[in-house]
N, C-alpha and C positions, 0 to 999 in steps of 0.2 A: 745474239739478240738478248737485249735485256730479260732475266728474269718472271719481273712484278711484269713487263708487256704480253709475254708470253703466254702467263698463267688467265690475266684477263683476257686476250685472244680465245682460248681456249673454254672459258665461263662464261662467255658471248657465245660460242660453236653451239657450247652444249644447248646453253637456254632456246639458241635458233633451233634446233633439234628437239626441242620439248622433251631433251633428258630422253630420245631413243637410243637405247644402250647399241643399237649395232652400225648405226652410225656413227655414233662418239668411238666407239672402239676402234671402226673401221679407221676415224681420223687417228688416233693417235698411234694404230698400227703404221700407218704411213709416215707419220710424225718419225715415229725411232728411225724408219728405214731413211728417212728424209735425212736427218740430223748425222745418221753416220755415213750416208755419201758424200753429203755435202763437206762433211769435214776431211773427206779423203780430195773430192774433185773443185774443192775451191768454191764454193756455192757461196752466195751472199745470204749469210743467217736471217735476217729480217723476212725477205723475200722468201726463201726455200722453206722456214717454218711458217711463216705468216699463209704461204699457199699448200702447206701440206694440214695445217689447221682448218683449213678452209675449202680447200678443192671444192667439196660437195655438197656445198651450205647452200646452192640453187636447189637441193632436192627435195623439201618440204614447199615451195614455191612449183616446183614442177608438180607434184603429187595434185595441189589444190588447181591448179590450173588443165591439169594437162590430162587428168587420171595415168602419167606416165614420170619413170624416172628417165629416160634415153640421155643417153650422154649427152646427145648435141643439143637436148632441152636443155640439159642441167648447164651448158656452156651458155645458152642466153640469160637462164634467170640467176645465176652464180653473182656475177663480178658485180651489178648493182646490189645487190647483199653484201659479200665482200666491203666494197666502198664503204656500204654505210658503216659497217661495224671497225673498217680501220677509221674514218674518218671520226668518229666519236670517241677512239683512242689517239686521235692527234698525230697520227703515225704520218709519216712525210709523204708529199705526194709524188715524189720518183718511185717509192717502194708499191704504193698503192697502183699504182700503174703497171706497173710491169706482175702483180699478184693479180690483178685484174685480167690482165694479158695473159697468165698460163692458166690460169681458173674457164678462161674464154676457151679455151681451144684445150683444156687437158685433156679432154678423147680424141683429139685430131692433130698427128702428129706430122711436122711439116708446116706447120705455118707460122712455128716461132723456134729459133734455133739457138736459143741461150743454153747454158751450161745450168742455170736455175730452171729453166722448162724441162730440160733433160733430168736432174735428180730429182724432180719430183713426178715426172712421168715413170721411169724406174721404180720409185718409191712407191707409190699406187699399183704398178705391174707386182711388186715383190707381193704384194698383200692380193689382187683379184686374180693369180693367175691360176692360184689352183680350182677357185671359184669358175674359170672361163675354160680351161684346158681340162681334158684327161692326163693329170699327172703320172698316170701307169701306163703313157703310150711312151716309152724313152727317148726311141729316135721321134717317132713327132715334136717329144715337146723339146728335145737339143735344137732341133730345126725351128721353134718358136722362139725360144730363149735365144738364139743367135741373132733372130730377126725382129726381136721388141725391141730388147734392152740398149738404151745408148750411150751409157758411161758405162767405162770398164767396171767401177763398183757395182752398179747393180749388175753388171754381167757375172763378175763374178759372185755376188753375193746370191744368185738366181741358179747357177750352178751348186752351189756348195747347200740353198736348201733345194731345190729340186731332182739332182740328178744324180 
């Protein structure tokens, strides 16, 4: 992905975010893990950062509406956000559609089986799992880890930081 796209992508997130630091972090933690699966598993850059920039850009839209972040809110009010902010950067609409598409369902896995929905499902797991699991249970979380992750990168990269 182009540079200067990127960085505006990214100064759009934040401003939707009203500059809340654990969101913005949250993204660009996912970003790094985004960016080096996908360069292992063949991911289409635009796509894999344009949706690890973004994933959770429904969640200030959930908050005001919902007094709730739940995933599957954040997968309705996501991808009309998403839109706007790619469409206002001119970005093409095969890319916008399919970042649309994993933004919709990235809590719900199984309803889209791309290699782009996978590294960036991975890449969100790399960063919420010690938030969601007891990382000091080993065998449970070998049993978790075998049963998230769906590129071997983030399989292994989920091993080597968790166990």
């Amino acid at each position: 992905m182009d540079k200067e796209l990127k960085n505006k992508i990214i100064k759009k997130m934040m401003a939707y975010f009203a500059y809340n630091s654990n969101h913005i972090n949250h993204a660009y933690r996912v970003l790094h893990y985004a960016e080096e699966i996908s360069g292992i598993e063949n991911g289409v850059p635009d796509v894999v950062i344009s949706s690890a920039i973004l994933h959770d850009i429904g969640i200030p839209d959930c908050e005001k509406k919902y007094k709730s972040t739940e995933g599957q809110l954040q997968e309705i009010e996501g991808p009309p956000v998403a839109r706007e902010i790619l469409e206002s950067l001119r970005v093409n609409e095969k890319t916008i559609k399919e970042v649309c598409e994993i933004i919709g369902c990235h809590h719900s896995p199984g309803e889209i089986d791309t290699v782009n929905f996978k590294i960036m499902w991975d890449a969100d797991w790399l960063v919420n799992l010690p938030d969601v699991y007891d990382v000091k249970d080993r065998v449970k979380l070998q049993e978790i880890i075998s049963e998230t992750f769906m590129t071997k990168t983030g399989l292994k990269i989920a091993k080597e930081l968790y166990l």
